[in-house]
Structures are given as structure tokens and as C-alpha cells.
N, C-alpha and C positions, 0 to 999 in steps of 0.2 A: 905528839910523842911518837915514837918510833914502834915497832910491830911489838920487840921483846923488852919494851922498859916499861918501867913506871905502873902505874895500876893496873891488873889484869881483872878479867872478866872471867866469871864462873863459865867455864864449858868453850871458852875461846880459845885456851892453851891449844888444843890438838889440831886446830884447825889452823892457829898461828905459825905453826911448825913443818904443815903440810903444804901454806900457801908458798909457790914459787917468792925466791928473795927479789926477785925483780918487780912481786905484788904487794912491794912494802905500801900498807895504809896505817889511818889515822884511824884507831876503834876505840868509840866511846861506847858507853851503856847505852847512848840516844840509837846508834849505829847497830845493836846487838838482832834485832828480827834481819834487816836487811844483811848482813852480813851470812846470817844463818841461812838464807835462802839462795846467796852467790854459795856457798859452801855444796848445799846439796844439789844444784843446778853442774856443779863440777862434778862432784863426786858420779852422778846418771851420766856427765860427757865420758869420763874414763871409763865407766863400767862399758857403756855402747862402743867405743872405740873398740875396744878390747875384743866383744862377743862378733864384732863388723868385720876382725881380721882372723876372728876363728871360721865364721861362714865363708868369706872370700876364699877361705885354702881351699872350700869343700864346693867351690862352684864348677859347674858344669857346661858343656857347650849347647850352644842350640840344637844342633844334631843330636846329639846326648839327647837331650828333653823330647826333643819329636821323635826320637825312635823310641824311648821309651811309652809315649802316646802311641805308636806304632806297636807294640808289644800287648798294652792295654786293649786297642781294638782285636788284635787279633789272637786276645786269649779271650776276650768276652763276647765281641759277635762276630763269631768264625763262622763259615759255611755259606748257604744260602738263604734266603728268603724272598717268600714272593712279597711285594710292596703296591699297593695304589698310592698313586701320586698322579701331579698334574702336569703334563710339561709346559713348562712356563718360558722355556726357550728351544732349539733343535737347530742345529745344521750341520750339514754333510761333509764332510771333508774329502778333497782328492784322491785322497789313499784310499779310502771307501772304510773308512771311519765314521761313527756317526756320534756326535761329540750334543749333550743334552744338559739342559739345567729342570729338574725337577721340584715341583712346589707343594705343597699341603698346604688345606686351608677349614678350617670350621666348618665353613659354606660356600656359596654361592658370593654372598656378597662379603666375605669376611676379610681381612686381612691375611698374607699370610704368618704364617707359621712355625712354617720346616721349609728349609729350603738346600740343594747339594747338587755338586755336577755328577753327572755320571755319563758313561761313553756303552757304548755297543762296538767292539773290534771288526772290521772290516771281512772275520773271517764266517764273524755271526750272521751281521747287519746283511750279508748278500741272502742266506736264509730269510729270516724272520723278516725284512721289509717287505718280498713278495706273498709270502704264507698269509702278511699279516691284511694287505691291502687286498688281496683275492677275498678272503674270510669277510672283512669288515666296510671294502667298499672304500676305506677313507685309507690317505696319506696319514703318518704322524706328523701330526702339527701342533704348533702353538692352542694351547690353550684343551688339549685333548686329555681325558681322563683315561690312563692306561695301570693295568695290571702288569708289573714286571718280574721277571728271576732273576737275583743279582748275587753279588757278595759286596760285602761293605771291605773296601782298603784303604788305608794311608799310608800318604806318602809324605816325607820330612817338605820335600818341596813343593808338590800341588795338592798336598791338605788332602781331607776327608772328599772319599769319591765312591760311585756305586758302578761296578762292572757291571752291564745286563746281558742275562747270555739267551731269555726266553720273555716274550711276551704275549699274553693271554687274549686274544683278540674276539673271544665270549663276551670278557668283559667291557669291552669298550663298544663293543654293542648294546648292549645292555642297559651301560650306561647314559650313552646319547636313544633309545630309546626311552630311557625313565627320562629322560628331561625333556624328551618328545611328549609323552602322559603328561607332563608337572605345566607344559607350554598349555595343552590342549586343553587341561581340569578347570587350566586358571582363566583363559578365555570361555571358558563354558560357563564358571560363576561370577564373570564379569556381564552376560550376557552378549558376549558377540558372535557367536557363533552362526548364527542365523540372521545378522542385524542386515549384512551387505545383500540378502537373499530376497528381502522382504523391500527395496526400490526397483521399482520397475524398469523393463526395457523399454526405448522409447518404440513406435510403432517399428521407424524405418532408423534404427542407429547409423546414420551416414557420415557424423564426424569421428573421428575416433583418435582419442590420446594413446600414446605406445608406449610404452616403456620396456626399452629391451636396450639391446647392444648394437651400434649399427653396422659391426664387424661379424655379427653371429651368424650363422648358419641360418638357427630356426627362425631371425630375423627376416633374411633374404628370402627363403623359404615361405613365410606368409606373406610378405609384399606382394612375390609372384602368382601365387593362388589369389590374391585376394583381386590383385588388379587385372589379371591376364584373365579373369573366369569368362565365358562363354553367353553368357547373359547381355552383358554391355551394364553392367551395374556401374555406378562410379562412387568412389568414398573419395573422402577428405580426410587423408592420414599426418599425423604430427609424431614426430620421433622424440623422446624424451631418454636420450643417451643415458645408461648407466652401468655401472659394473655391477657383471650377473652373477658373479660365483666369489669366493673367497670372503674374510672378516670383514672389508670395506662395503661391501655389497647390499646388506641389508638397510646402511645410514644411508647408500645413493640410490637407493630405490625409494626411500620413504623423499629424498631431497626433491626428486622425481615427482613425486606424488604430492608434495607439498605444493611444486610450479603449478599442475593441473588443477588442484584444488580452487588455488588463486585467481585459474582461468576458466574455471566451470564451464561457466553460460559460453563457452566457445565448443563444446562437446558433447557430444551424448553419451560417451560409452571409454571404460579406459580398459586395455587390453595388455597384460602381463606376460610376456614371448622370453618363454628360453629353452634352448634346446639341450638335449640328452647332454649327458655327462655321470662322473662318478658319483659316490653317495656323498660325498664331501665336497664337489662341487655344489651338489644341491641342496645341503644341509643348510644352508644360508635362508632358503623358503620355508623353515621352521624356526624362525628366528621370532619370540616374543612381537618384541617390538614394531617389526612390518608388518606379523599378520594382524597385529590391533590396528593398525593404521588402515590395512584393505577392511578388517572386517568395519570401520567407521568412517569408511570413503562417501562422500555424497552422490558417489555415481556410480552407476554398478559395474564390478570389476567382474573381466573374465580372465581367465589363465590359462594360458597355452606351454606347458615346463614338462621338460623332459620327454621323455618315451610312454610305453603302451605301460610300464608296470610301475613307472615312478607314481608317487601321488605324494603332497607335502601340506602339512598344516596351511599355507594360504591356498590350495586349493578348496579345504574345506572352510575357510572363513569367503572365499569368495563369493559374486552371486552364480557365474558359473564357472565350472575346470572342463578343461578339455585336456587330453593326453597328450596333444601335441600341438608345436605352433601351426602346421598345414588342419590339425581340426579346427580349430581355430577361427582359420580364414572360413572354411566352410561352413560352419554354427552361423558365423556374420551373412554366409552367403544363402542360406538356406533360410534364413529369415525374410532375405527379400526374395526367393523364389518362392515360398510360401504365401508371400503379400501378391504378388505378381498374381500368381494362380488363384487367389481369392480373388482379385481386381476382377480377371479373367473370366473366372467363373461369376462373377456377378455382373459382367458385362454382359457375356452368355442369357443367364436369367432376365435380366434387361433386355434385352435385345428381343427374347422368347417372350418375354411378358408385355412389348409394344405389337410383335405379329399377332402374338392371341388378343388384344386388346384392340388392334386394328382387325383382325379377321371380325370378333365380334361387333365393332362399328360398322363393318362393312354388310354384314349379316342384318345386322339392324337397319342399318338404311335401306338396303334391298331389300328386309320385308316392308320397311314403310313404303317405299317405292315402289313395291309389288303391290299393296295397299291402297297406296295414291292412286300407282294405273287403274287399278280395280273400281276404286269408288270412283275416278274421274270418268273412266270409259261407260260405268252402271249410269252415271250422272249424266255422263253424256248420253247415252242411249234414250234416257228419262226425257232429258230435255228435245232430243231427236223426235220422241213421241210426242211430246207438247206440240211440240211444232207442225207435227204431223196433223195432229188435233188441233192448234190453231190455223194452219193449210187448209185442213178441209172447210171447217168455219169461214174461213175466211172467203174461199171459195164459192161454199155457198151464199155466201153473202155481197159476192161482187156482184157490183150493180149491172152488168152486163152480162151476169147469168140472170139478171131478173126481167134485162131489153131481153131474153132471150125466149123466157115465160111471158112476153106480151107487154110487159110492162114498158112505162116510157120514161122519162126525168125531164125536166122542165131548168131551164136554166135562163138567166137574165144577166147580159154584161160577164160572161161565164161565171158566174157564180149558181148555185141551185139552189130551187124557189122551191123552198119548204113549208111555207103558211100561202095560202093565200090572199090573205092580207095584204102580202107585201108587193100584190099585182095590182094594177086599176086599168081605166078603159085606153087601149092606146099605147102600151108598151110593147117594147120589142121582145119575143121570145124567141125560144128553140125549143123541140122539143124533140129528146135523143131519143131514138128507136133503133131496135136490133140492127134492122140494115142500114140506118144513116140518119140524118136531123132534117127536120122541117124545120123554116124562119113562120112566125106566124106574130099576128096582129093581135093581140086582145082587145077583142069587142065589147066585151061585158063581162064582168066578174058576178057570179050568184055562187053566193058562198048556202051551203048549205049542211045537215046534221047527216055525218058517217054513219054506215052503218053500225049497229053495235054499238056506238059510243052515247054515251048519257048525256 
């Protein structure tokens, strides 16, 4: 049936009336929810339409809406204020502009936060850059906690930005000092503070691991002291190139330290060279991370950084710091002039303890030899007497001191006729007397009883 005939539906007339003639439909009672819900599904379209071309007369432009945002800032935060923040970016412009992105962050390890560009005018930045690097030592850079004076502006085209017209350069001392404390608190309850202290030096350290720069100063500087010294010493040096100063610094010295690690037993001794520079060049030697890697090196580390007044957290985890790379060379060298002059002096002692040791051999022998001569020549003298005393004995007992006393010897076939026994009638004799021998005949032998004898 058509829209306006035939049966109608309670509460469809107004709607029947209102629908365009071109939405002629077929409505039954099955049709009446659906029908009611296209009904008010149009009625919300006209009503939006309508309120969509009352907003559009009342729109605005972009500039409109950002300078209004401009009006906001600069009815609610006019003026100045001092800010800490991080800078998270910086560089310098030609014009001598100095164009910065500043960060906020919870913590150390946090995410950020807050984040906004802000510039320093070229008429400030000639000021405050020098003020600020005299006072603190350090360049502004990436990753620097700074106190600033600024005003907050906006601008419709480069957004929300912070002009700095002063900065606090107490503070950012202060700062890298407390996180100097926070480095040093926490290797002290880590226990490494004294860990690299307690391996010992070898007697004679003669090979030595280097880590430095082989462009540096304080590099060239101990090579020459070290190898030109006056001794005739010789070392075995190995250079382990790395960058000494800036953010890359600290990972290439530990990369450094990882190779020597790997090479130990090729070394006695690893040696840390780097010469003077700003506080920001050498803030790098208070870096967490490499002073736990010297303070838990297998080999004892010494440090030779910067000048007479620098000193940095790896000089105190090291086992020794010297102030500079030329001490350095001479701590190395004074070890073996120290070895040298003990050798020396116990060569000395040696040498003095074989003369007194021979003087006293010699002492000893020459009294036993004084000794010897003594009892030999006494011995001899003794025996001289014996001799004396057998001479005379003997003497008076030659038989020719006895032809002399009258007596005669009797001899047969030269032999001497001691029994008479041993003659009978008819043998040939002699018999020896003082002036000469008689040949004589035995006629008769009568033996008979001696005097005296029983």
C-alpha cells in the first residue's frame, strides 16, 4: 500500500508526513520498531547538520588559535624564571646563536618527561659561554645538568620555546660533583675501592700494556722518558689506541682493557696515559663504568691523567696514580733503579762477605801453617836430637872404635866369627886390628868358660 492510504499505524501519521515523497515505503505493524528507529536516526542527522553550520560561521584560523595560545602563555607565565633541566641537545650557530633542546627527567635512569627548545641570542651566548667555562671548567654539552634564566615565549610558527639570558655555573658544579659522591659511595659499597691495590707489582714490570692515544702529547711524552732514560733499561711497550676524552671515551677504554684482559699472560703491568686538558675533557675518568672495570682488572693498573692538580675517580680505584704521564714513566723507572741498587748493594755485601771470608781462610791457614812449621821444625829438632843420640851410640859402638880400644874381629870368607864353634883346626882367618888384618891358620880351637859368664 502506498505511504497515505489504507491502514494507518498509531504514532506513524507525523512521521509519514515528514518523510521525503521520494521515501514512499510499504509500513506494516511487522515494520513499526524499524521504522521508528530510521525516523530518529534522521531526526539526530538534521538536528547535527544544523548545529555543524552554526559552529562553522564561528570558526577560526590557525593563527587566530596559536595567538590566542600566545596570549595564554604570556598572561600566565610572564617574566622570568630560573629552570634545571638537562640538555639533551646544543649547537652553535654562525651567527653566534646558540640554539638548545632541554630535557627533564625523574632520574638518572628515567625516561624523559619535559622536553622544549630554547636558544641563547648571540648577544648573551658571547657573555655567558666564557663566564660559564672559566667558573666550571666544562663546555655546555649534551647530556649537562644546567641552571638557567629564561622567559617562556610562543610563537604561532616555532611553538613553545625558552629564551636564556643567564646561567648558574655553581650549579652545574655541584652537580657533576654530587654524581662524582654518588660514582665514588657506590664503588665503596660495592667494595672496589681498594680491590686493584691489593695485586701486586711484579718484581721487575717490563712488559707493559698502554692505553692512551697515539696522537697525545702525554703519550709521546712517556715513550721518551720511559725509553730514552739514562740506565740502559729496556721495556716491552704495546699501545692500545683509544679515545681519551669526550662521551665515546669511557666504552674505548674499557674495549682497551677488555683486549689486555684477554692477553694477560703477555704482561705485567697496564698503564693509563693521558694528558692535561679541561674539567670536561677529563670528566670522562669519573665515569662509573671504567672505574669498576680498573678497580676489577687482573693486573695492576697505574695512571698517569692530567696535571699536578687534576685527580679522578680511576686514579683512586687504581693500584697506583701518578699526576702525570712523564711520572709515570719514572715510578716504572725508579723501580728498576731501585732493583738495580739492591742487586748492587748485594753484590757489594757479596763480594765483602767472600774477602772477609777469604781473609779469614787465609788467617786460618797461616795459623795452621804457622802451626805446622812449628811442630814440624820442634819435630824436626826432636828428631835431629835422636839422631844425635843415635850418632853418638852408634859411634861408640863402631867396631872400629873398638880396633881402636885393642880389640880385634875375626872374620872367615868375610863374614864375622861370632861363636867359636863355628871354627875348627885348619881354616882360613883374618883377624881385623886397628892398623890392618893378619891372614892366620887355625891350629887348635879350646873353647873355653868367659869370664863372668855362668
Amino acid at each position: 500500500m502506498k505511504a497515505n492510504s489504507g491502514r494507518r499505524v498509531l504514532g506513524l501519521s507525523l512521521a509519514s508526513r515528514l518523510l521525503p515523497e521520494n521515501m514512499a515505503v510499504d509500513i506494516c505493524i511487522d515494520d513499526f520498531y524499524r521504522a521508528k528507529v530510521q525516523y530518529y536516526d534522521y531526526i539526530c542527522m538534521r538536528r547535527s547538520i544544523k548545529k555543524f553550520k552554526m559552529e562553522r560561521a564561528d570558526s577560526i584560523t590557525l593563527h587566530e588559535l596559536l595567538m590566542r595560545v600566545k596570549r595564554v602563555v604570556e598572561d600566565n607565565v610572564s617574566g622570568y624564571y630560573w629552570i634545571k633541566a638537562e640538555i639533551s641537545e646544543i649547537k652553535n650557530h654562525p651567527t653566534g646563536h646558540c640554539y638548545l633542546e632541554l630535557c627533564d627527567k625523574a632520574g638518572d635512569d628515567s625516561p624523559v618527561n619535559a622536553k622544549v627548545q630554547a636558544m641563547i641570542w648571540s648577544n648573551s651566548y658571547r657573555l655567558i659561554k666564557p663566564y660559564f667555562e672559566t667558573s666550571t671548567g666544562y663546555q655546555l654539552g649534551k647530556g649537562m645538568h644546567i641552571l638557567v634564566k629564561g622567559q617562556v615565549q610562543y610563537s604561532p610558527i616555532y611553538g613553545l620555546s625558552i629564551v636564556i639570558t643567564d646561567i648558574d655555573p655553581s650549579f652545574t658544579v655541584g652537580e657533576a660533583e654530587l654524581q662524582r659522591q654518588k660514582t665514588i659511595k657506590r664503588l665503596r659499597d660495592e667494595g672496589m675501592m681498594e680491590m686493584n691495590s691489593t695485586i701486586p707489582i711484579p718484581t721487575l714490570p717490563r712488559r707493559l700494556a698502554i692505553v692512551s692515544s697515539d696522537s697525545a702529547a702525554g703519550y709521546l711524552d712517556f715513550m721518551k722518558h720511559l725509553h730514552e732514560n739514562g740506565y740502559g733499561f729496556r721495556f716491552q711497550t704495546t699501545l692500545f689506541n683509544s679515545p681519551m676524552q669526550g662521551a665515546t671515551a669511557p666504552k674505548g677504554i674499557i674495549e682497551s682493557l677488555d683486549k689486555i684482559a684477554y692477553l694477560q699472560e703477555q704482561f705485567d703491568i697496564v698503564v693509563i696515559i693521558r694528558g692535561g686538558g679541561s674539567v670536561q675533557d677529563l670528566s670522562c675518568f669519573d665515569d662509573y663504568e671504567l672505574c669498576a672495570n680498573i678497580a676489577q682488572f687482573p693486573l695492576p693498573v697505574i695512571t698517569g691523567i692530567g696535571h699536578e692538580q687534576d685527580f679522578h675517580i680511576a686514579d683512586m680505584v687504581a693500584h697506583t696514580n701518578l699526576k702525570t704521564p712523564t711520572a709515570a714513566a719514572g715510578f716504572l723507572l725508579d723501580i728498576f733503579v731501585r732493583e738495580d741498587m739492591q742487586i748492587s748493594f748485594l753484590s757489594r755485601r757479596l763480594l765483602l762477605s767472600l774477602q772477609r771470608r777469604m781473609a779469614d781462610e787465609y788467617a786460618k791457614v797461616e795459623s795452621i801453617s804457622n802451626k805446622t812449621i812449628s811442630l814440624a821444625t820442634t819435630r824436626i829438632k826432636e828428631e835431629h836430637h835422636r839422631l844425635d843420640i843415635m850418632q853418638q851410640r852408634i859411634t861408640m859402638n863402631n867396631p872400629y872404635r873398638l880396633l881402636e880400644r885393642g880389640f880385634t874381629i875375626i872374620t872367615r870368607n868375610d863374614k864375622r866369627v861370632t861363636d867359636i864353634a863355628n871354627l875348627k883346626q885348619g881354616d882360613d882367618i883374618q883377624v881385623l886390628m886397628n892398623e890392618g888384618t893378619i891372614e892366620c891358620e887355625v891350629k887348635n880351637v879350646v873353647k873355653h868358660e868367659m869370664y863372668g859368664k855362668e
